[in-house]
N, CA, C and O atoms as a MOPAC input file, in Angstrom:
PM7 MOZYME 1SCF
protein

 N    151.27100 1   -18.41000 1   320.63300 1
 C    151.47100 1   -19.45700 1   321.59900 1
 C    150.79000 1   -20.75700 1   321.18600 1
 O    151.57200 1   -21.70700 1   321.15600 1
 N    149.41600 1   -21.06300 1   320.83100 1
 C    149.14100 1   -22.18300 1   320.42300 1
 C    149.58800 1   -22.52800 1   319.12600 1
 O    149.77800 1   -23.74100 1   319.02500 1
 N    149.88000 1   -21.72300 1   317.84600 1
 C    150.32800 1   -22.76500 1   316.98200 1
 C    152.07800 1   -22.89600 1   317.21800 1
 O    152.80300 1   -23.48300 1   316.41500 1
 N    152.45300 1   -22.38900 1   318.17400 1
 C    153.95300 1   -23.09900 1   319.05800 1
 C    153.61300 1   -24.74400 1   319.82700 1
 O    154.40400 1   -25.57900 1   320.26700 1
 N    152.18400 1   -24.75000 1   319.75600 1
 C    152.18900 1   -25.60900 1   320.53300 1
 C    151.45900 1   -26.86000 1   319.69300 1
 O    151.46500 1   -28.04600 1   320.02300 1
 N    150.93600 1   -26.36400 1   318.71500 1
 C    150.14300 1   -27.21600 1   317.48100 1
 C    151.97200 1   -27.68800 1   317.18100 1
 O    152.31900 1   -28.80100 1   317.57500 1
 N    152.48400 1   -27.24200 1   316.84200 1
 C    153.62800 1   -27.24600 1   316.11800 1
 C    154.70300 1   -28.71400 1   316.87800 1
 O    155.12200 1   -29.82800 1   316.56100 1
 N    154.72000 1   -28.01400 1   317.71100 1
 C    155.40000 1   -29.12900 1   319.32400 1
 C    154.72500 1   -30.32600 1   319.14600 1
 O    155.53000 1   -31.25300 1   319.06300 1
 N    153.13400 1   -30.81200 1   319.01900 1
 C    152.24700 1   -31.82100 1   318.73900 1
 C    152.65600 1   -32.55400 1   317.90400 1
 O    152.77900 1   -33.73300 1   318.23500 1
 N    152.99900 1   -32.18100 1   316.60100 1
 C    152.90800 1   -32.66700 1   315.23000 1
 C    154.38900 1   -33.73900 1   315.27300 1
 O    155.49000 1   -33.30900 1   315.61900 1
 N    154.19100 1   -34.86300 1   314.94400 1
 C    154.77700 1   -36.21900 1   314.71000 1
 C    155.96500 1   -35.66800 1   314.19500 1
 O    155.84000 1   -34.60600 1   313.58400 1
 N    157.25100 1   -36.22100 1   314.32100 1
 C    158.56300 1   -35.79900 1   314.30800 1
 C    158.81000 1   -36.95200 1   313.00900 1
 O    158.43100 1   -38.10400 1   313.21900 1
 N    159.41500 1   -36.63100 1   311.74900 1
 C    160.18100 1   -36.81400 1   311.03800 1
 C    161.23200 1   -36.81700 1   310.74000 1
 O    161.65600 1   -35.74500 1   310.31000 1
 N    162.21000 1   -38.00800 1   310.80700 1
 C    164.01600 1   -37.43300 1   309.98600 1
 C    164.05400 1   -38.24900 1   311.02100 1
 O    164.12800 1   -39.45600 1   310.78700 1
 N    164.01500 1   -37.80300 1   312.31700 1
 C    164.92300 1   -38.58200 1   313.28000 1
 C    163.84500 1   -39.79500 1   313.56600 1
 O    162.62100 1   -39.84600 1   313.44600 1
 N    164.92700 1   -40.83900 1   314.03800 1
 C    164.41400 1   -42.33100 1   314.48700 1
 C    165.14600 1   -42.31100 1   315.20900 1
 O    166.23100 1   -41.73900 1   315.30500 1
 N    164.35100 1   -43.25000 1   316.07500 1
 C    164.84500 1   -43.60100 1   317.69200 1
 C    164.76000 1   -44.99700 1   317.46100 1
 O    163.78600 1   -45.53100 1   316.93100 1
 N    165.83700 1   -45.63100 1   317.88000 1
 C    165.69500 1   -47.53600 1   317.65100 1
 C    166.15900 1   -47.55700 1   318.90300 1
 O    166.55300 1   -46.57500 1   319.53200 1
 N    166.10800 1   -48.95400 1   319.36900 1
 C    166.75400 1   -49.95600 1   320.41300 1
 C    167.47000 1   -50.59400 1   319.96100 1
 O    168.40200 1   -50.70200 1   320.75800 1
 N    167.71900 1   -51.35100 1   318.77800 1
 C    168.96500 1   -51.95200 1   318.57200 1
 C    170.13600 1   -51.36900 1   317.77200 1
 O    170.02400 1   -50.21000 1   317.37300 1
 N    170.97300 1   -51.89100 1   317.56700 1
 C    172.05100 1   -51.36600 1   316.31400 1
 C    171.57500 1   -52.06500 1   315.16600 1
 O    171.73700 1   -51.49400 1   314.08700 1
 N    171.09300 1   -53.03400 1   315.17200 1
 C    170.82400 1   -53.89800 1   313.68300 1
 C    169.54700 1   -52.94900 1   312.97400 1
 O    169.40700 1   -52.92200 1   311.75100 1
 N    168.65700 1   -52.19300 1   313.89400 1
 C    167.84600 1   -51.34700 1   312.96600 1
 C    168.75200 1   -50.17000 1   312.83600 1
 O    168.82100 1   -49.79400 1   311.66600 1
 N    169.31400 1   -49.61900 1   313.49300 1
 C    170.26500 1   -48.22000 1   313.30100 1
 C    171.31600 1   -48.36800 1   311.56600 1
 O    171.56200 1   -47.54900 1   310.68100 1
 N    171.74200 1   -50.10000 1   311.80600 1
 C    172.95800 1   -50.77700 1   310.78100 1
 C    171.66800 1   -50.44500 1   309.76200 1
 O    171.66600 1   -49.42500 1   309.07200 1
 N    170.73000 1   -51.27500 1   309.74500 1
 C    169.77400 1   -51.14800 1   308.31800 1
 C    169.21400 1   -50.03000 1   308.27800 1
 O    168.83900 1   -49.91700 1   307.11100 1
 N    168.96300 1   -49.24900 1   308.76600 1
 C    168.45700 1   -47.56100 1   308.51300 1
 C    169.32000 1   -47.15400 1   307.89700 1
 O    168.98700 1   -46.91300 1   306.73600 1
 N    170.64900 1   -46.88400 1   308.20500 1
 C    171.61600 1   -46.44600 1   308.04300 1
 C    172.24200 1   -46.90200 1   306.34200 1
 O    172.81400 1   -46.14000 1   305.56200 1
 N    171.84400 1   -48.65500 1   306.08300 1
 C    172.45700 1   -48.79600 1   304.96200 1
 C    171.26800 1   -48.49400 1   303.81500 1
 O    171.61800 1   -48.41300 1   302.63800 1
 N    169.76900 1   -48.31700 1   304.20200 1
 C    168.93300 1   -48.02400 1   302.82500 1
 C    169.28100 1   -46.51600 1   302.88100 1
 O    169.52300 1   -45.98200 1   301.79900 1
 N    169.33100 1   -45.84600 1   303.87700 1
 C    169.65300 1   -44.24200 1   303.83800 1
 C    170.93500 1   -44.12500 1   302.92300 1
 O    170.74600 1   -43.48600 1   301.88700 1
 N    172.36100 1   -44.68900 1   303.14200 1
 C    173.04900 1   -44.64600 1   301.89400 1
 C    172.59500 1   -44.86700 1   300.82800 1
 O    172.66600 1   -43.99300 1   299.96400 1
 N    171.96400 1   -46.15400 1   300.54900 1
 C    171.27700 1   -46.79500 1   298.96200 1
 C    170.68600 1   -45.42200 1   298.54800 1
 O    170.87200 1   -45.04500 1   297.39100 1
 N    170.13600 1   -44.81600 1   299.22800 1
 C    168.90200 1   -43.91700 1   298.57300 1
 C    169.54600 1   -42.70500 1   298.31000 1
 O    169.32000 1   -41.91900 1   297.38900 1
 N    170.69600 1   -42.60100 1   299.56400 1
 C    171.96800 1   -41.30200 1   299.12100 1
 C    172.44300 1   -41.73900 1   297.66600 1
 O    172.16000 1   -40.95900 1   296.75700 1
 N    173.01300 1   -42.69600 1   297.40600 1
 C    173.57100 1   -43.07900 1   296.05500 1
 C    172.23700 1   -42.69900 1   294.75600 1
 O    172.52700 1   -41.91800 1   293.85000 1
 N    171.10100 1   -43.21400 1   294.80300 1
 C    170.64800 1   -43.65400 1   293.86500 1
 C    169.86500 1   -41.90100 1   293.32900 1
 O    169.43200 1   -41.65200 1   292.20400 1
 N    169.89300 1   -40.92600 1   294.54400 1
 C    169.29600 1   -39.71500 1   294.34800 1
 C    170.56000 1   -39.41400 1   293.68800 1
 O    170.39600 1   -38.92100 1   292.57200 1
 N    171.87100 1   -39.57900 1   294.07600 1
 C    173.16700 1   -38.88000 1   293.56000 1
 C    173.32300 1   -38.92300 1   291.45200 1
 O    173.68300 1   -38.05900 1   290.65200 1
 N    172.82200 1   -40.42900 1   291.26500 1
 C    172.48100 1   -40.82600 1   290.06100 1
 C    171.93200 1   -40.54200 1   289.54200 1
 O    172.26900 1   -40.10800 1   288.44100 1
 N    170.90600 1   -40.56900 1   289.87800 1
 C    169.62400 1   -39.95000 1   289.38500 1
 C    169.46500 1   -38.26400 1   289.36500 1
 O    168.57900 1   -37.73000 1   288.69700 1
 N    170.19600 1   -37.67600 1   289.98300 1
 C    170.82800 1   -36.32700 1   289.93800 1
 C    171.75700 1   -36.12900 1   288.39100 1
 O    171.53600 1   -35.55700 1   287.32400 1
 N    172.85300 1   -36.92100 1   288.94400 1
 C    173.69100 1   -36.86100 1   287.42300 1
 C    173.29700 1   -36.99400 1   286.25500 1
 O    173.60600 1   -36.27300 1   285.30600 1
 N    172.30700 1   -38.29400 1   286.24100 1
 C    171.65400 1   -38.69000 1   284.62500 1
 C    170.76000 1   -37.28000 1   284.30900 1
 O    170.80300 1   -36.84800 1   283.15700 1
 N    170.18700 1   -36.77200 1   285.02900 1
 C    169.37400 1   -35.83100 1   284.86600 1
 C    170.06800 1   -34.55300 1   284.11900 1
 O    169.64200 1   -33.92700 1   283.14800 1
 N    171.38700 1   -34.33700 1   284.94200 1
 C    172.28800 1   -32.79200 1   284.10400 1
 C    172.31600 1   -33.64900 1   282.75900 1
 O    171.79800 1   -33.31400 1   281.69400 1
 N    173.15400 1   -35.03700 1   283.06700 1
 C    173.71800 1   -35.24100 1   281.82900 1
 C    172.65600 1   -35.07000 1   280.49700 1
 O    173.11000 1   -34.89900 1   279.36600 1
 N    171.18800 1   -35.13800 1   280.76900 1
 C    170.18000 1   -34.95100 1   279.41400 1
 C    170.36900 1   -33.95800 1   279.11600 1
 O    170.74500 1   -33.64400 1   277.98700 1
 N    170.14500 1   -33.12400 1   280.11700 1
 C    169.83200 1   -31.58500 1   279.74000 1
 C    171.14300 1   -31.57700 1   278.89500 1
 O    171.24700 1   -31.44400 1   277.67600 1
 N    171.93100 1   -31.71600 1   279.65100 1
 C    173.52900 1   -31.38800 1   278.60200 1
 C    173.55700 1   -31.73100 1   277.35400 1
 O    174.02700 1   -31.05600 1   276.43800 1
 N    172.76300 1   -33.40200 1   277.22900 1
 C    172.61300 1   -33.34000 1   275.89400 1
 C    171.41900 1   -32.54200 1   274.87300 1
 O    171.72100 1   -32.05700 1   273.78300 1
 N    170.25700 1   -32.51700 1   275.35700 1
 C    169.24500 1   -31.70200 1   275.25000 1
 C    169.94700 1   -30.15500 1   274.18500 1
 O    169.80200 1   -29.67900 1   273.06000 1
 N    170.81000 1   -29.85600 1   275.59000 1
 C    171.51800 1   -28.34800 1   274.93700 1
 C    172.21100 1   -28.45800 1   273.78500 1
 O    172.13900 1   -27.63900 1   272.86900 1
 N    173.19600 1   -29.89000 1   273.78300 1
 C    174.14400 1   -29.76700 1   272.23500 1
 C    173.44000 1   -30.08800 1   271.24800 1
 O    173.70800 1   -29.72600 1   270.10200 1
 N    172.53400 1   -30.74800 1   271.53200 1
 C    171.63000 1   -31.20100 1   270.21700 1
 C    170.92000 1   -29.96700 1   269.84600 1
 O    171.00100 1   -29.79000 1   268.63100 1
 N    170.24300 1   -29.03400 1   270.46300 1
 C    169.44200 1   -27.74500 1   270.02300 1
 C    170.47100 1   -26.72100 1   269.50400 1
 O    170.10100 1   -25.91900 1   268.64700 1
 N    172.02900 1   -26.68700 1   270.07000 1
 C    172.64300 1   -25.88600 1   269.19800 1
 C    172.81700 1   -26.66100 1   267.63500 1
 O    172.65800 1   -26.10600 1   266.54800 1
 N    173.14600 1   -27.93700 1   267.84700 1
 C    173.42500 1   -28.60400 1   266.62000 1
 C    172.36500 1   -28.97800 1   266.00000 1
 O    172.30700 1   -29.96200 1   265.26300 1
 N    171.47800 1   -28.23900 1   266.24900 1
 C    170.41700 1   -28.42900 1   265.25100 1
 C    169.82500 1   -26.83300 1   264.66800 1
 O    169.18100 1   -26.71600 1   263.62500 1
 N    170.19100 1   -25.69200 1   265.56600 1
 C    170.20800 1   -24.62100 1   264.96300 1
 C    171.42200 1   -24.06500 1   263.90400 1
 O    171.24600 1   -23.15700 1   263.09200 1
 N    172.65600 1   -24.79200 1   264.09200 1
 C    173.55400 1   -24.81400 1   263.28600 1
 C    172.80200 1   -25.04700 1   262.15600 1
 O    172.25200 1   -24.21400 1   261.43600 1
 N    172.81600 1   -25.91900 1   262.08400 1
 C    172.09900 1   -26.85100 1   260.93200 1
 C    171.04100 1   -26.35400 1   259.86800 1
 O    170.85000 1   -26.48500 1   258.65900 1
 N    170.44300 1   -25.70700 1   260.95900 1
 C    169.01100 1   -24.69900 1   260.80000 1
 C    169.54200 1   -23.49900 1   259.60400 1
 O    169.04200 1   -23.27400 1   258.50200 1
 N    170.60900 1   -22.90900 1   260.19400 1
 C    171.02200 1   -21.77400 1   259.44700 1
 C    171.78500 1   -21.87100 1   258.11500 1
 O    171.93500 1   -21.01700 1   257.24000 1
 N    172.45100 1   -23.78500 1   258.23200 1
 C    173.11700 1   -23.38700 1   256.88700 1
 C    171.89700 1   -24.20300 1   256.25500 1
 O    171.94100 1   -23.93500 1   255.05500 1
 N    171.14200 1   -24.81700 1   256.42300 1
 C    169.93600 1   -24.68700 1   255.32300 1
 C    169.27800 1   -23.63400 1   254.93600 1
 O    169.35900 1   -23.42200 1   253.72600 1
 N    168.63200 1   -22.87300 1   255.56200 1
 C    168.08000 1   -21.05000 1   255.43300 1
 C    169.20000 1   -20.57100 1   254.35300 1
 O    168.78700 1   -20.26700 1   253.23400 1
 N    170.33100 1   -20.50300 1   254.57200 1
 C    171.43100 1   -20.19900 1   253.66800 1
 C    171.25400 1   -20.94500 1   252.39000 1
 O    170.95100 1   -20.27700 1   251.40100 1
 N    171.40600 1   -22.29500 1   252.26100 1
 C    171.62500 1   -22.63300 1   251.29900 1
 C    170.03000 1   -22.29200 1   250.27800 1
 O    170.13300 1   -21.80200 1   249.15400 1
 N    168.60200 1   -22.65300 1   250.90800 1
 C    167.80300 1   -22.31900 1   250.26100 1
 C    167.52600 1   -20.83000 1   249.70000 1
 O    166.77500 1   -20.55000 1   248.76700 1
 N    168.28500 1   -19.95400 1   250.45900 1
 C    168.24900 1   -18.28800 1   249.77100 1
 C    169.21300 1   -18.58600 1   248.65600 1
 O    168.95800 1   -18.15400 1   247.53200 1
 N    170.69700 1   -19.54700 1   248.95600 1
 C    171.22600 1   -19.68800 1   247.59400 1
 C    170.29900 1   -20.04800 1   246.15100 1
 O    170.14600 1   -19.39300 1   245.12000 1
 N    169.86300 1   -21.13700 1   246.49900 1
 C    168.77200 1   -22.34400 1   245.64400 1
 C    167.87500 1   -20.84600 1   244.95400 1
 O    167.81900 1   -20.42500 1   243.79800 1
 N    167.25500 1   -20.33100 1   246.24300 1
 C    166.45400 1   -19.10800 1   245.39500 1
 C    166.75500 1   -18.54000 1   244.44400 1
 O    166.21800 1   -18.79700 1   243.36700 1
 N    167.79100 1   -17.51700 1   244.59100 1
 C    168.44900 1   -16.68700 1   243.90300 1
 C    169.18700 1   -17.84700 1   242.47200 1
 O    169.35100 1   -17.28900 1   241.38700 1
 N    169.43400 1   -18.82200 1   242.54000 1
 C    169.83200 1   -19.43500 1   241.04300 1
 C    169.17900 1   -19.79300 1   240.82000 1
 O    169.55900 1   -20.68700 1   240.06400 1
 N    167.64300 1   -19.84100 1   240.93700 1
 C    166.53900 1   -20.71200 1   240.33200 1
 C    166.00500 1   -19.06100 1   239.30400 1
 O    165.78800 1   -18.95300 1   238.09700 1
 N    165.94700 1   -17.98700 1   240.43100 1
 C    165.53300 1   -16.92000 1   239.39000 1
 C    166.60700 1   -15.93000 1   238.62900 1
 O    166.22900 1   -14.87200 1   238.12500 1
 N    167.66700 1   -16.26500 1   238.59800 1
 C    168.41500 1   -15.84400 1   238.03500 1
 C    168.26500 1   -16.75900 1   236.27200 1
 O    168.04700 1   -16.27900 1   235.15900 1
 N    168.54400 1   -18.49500 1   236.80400 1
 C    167.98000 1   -19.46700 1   235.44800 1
 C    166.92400 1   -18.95400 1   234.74600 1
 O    167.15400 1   -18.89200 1   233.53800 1
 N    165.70800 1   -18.51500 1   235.12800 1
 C    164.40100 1   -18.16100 1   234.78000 1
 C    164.85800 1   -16.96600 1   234.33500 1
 O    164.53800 1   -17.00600 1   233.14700 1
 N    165.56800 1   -15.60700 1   234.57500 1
 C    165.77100 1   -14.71700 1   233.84600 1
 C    166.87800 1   -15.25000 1   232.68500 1
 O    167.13900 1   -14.58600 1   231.68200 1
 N    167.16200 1   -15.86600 1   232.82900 1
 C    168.32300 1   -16.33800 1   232.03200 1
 C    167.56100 1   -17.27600 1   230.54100 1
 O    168.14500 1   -17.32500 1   229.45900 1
 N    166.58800 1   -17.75500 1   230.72400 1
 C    165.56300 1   -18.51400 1   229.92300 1
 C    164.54200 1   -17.68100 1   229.38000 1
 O    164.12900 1   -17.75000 1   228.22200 1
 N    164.20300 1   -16.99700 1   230.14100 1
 C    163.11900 1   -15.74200 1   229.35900 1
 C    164.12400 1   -14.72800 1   228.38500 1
 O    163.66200 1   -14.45800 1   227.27600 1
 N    165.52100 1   -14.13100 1   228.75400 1
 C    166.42500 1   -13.80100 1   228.14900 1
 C    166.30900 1   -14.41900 1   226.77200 1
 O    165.66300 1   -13.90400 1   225.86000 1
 N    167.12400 1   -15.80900 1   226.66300 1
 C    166.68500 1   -16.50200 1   225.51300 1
 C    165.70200 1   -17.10700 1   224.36500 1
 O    165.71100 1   -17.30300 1   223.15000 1
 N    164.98300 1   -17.25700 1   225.31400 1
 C    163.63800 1   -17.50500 1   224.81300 1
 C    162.94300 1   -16.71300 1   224.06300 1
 O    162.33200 1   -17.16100 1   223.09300 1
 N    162.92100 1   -15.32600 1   224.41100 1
 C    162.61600 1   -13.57100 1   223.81400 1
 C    163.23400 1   -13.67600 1   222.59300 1
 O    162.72200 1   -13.60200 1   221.47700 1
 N    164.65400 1   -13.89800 1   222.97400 1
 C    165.51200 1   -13.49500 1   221.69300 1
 C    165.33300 1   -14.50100 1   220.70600 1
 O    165.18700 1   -14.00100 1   219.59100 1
 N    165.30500 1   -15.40000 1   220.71700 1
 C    165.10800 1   -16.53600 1   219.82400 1
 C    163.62900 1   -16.54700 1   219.07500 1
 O    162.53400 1   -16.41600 1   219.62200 1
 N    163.92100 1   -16.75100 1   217.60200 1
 C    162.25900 1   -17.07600 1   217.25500 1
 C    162.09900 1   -18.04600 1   216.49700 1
 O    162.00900 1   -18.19700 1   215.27900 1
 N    162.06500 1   -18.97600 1   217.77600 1
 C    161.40900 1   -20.23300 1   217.51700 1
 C    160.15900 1   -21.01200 1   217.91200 1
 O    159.63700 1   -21.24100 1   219.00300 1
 N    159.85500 1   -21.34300 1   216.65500 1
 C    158.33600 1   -21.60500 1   216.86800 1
 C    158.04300 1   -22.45800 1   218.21600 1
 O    156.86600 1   -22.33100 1   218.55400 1
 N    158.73300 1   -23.21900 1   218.99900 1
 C    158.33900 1   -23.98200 1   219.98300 1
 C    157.67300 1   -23.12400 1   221.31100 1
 O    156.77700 1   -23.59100 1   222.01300 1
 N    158.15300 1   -22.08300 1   221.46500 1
 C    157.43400 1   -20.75800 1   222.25600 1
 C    156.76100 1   -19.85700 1   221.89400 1
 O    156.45000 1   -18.96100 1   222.67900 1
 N    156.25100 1   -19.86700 1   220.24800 1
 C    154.99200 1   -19.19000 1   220.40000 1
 C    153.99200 1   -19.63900 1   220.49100 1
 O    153.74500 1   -20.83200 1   220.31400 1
 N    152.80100 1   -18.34500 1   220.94000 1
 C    151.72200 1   -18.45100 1   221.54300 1
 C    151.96200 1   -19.04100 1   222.96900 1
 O    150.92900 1   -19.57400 1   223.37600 1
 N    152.96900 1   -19.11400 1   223.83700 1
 C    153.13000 1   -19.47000 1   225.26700 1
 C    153.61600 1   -18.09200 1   226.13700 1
 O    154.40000 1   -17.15200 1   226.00700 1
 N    152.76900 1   -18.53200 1   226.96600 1
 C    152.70200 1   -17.10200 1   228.24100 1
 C    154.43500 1   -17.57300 1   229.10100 1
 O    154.31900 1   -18.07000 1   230.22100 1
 N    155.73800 1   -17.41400 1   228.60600 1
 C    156.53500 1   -18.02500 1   229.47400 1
 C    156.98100 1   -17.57500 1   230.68700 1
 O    157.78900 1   -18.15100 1   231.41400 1
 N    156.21900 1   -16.11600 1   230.96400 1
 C    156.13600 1   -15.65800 1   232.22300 1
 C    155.20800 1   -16.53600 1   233.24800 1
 O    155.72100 1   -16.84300 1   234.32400 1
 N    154.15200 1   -16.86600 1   233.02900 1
 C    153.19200 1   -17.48300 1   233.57400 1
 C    154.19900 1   -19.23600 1   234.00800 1
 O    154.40900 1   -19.89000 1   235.02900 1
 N    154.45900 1   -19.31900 1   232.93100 1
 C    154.57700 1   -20.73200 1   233.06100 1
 C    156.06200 1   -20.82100 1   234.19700 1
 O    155.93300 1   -21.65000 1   235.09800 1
 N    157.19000 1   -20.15200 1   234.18100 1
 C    157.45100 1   -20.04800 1   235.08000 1
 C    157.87200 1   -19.56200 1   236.41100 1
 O    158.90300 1   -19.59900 1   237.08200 1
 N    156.09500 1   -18.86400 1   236.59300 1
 C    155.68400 1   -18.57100 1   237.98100 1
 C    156.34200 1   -19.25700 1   239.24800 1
 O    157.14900 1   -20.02000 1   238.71800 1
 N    156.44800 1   -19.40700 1   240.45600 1
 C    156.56500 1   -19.96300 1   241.44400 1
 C    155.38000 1   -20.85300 1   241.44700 1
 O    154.32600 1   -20.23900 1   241.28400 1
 N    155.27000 1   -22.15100 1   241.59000 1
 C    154.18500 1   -22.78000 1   241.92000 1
 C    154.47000 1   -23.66800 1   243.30700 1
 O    155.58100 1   -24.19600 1   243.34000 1
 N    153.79600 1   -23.84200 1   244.19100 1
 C    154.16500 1   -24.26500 1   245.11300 1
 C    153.85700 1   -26.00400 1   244.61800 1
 O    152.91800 1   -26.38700 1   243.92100 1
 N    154.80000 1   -26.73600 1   245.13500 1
 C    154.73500 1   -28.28000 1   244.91100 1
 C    154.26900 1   -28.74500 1   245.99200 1
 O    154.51600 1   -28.16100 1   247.04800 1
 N    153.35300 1   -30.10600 1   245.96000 1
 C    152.38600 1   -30.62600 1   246.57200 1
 C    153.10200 1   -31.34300 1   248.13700 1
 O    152.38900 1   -31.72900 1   249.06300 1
 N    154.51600 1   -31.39500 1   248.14600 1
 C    154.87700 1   -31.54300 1   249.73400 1
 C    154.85200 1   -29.96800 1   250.21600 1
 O    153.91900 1   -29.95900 1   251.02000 1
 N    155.36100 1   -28.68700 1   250.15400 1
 C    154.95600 1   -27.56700 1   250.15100 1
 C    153.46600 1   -27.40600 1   250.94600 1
 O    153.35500 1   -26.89100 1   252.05900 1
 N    152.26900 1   -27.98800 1   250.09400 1
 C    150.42200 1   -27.74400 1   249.85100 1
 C    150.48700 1   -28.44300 1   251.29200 1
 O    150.33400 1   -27.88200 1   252.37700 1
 N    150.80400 1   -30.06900 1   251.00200 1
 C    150.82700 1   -30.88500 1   252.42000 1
 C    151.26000 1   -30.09600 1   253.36500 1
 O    150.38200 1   -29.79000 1   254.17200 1
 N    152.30300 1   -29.65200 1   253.55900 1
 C    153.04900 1   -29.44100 1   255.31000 1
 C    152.15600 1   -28.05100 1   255.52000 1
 O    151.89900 1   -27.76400 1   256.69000 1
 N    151.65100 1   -27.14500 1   254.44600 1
 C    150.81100 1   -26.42400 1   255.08400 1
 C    149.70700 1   -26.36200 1   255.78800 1
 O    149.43700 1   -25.59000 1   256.70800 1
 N    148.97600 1   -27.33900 1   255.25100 1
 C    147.83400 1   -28.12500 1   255.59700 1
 C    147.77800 1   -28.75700 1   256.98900 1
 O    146.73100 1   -28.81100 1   257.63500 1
 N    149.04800 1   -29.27300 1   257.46000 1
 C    148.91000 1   -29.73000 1   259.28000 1
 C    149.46700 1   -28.67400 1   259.87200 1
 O    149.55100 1   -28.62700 1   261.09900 1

């Protein structure tokens, strides 16, 4: 019963009570303005997300045929390297002896590689 009656107390919102029509006319026309501008401001809002969404697929697209292409890049970089140690073995020419040509071409990571690990 009393917070029915706390409740009953408490200052009324939404509705207005005027005496004239010229405040009812101007209530009435910022209440549209503000109907419109929430309606907008509604729309612009899907419309990000919407873009938000095509851009994250079109950028996981993207994502995958790089992953792809660098497993390509992989696989012909050590295929070349077997393909050079191949030759290199067979050949005896003095420009590769005394060279470790396993060592030399190791994977070495290159210094943008060192960087992006580093942050």
């Amino acid at each position: 019963m009393i917070l029915k009656e706390y409740i009953d107390m408490a200052p009324k919102r939404g509705k207005r009570v005027s005496d004239g029509s010229d405040e009812d006319e101007d209530y009435r026309k910022r209440r549209d303005r503000n109907n419109e501008a929430v309606k907008k401001s509604r729309f612009k809002s899907k419309q990000r997300t919407q873009e938000t969404f095509t851009r994250v697929s079109k950028l996981k697209e993207e994502n995958k045929v790089l992953e792809e292409k660098v497993k390509t890049l992989t696989k012909e970089l050590q295929f070349l390297k077997e393909l050079f140690l191949a030759h290199a073995s067979n050949t005896q020419n003095s420009k590769f002896e005394g060279i470790d040509l396993e060592k030399l071409l190791e994977d070495v990571p290159d210094k943008e590689q060192e960087n992006s690990s580093k942050k």
